[in-house]
C-alpha positions in Angstrom: 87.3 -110.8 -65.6 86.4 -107.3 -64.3 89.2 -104.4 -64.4 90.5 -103.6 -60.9 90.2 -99.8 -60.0 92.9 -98.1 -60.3 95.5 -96.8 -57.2 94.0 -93.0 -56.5 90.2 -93.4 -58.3 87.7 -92.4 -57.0 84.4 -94.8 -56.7 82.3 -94.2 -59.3 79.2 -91.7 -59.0 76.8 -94.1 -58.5 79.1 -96.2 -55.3 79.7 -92.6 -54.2 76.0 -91.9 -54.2 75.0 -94.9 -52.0 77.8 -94.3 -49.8 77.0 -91.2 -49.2 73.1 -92.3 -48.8 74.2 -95.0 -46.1 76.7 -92.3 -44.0 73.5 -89.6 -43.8 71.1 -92.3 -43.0 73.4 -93.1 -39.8 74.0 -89.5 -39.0 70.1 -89.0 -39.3 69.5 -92.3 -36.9 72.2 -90.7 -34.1 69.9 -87.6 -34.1 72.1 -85.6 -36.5 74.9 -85.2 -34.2 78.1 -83.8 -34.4 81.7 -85.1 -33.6 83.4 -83.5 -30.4 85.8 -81.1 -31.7 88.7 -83.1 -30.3 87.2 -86.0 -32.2 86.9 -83.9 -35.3 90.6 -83.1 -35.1 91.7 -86.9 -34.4 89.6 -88.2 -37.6 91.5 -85.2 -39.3 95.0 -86.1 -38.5 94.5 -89.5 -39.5 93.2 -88.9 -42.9 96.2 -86.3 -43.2 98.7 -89.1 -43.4 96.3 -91.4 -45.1 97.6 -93.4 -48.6 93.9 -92.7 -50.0 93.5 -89.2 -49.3 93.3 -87.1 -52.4 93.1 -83.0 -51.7 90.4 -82.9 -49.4 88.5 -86.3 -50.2 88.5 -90.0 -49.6 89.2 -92.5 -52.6 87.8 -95.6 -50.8 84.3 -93.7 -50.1 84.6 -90.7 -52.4 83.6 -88.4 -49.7 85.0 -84.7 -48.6 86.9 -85.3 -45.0 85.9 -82.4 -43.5 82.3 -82.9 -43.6 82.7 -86.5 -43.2 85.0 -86.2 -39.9 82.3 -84.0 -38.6 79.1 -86.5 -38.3 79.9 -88.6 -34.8 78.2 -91.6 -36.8 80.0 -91.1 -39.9 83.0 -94.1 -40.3 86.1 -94.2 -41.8 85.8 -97.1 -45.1 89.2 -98.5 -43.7 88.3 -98.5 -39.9 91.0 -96.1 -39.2 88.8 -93.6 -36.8 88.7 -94.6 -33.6 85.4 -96.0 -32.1 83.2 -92.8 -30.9 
């Protein structure tokens, strides 16, 4: 029987690392393009009143929000951001 992760931790390194590996290879295959900055702002707000949101990162993904709310392919882990 595995442990279940705690409420608040973050994914460990290695999950963060391929998370972070998929989310560029996506932004790379949409040309590297950015978010609208209306967009940005929405993807923002959202994570603001988010229940994993700790300081200025994600728990689910492990990843900073402002950088991750900028790439237009980049996802929310919980399918909270609406579709671009």
């Amino acid at each position: 029987m595995t442990a279940s992760k705690p409420q608040g931790q973050f994914p460990r390194l290695p999950q963060q690392v391929k998370n972070l590996a998929g989310a560029l290879a996506d932004f790379l295959a949409d040309g590297c393009t950015t978010a609208s900055e209306e967009t940005y702002r929405q993807r923002l707000e959202i994570c603001q009143t988010c229940e994993h949101r700790r300081g200025q990162r994600c728990v689910k993904c492990g990843c900073r929000l402002r950088w991750k709310a900028r790439g237009r392919a980049f996802q929310c882990p919980l399918g909270k951001w609406p579709a671009r």
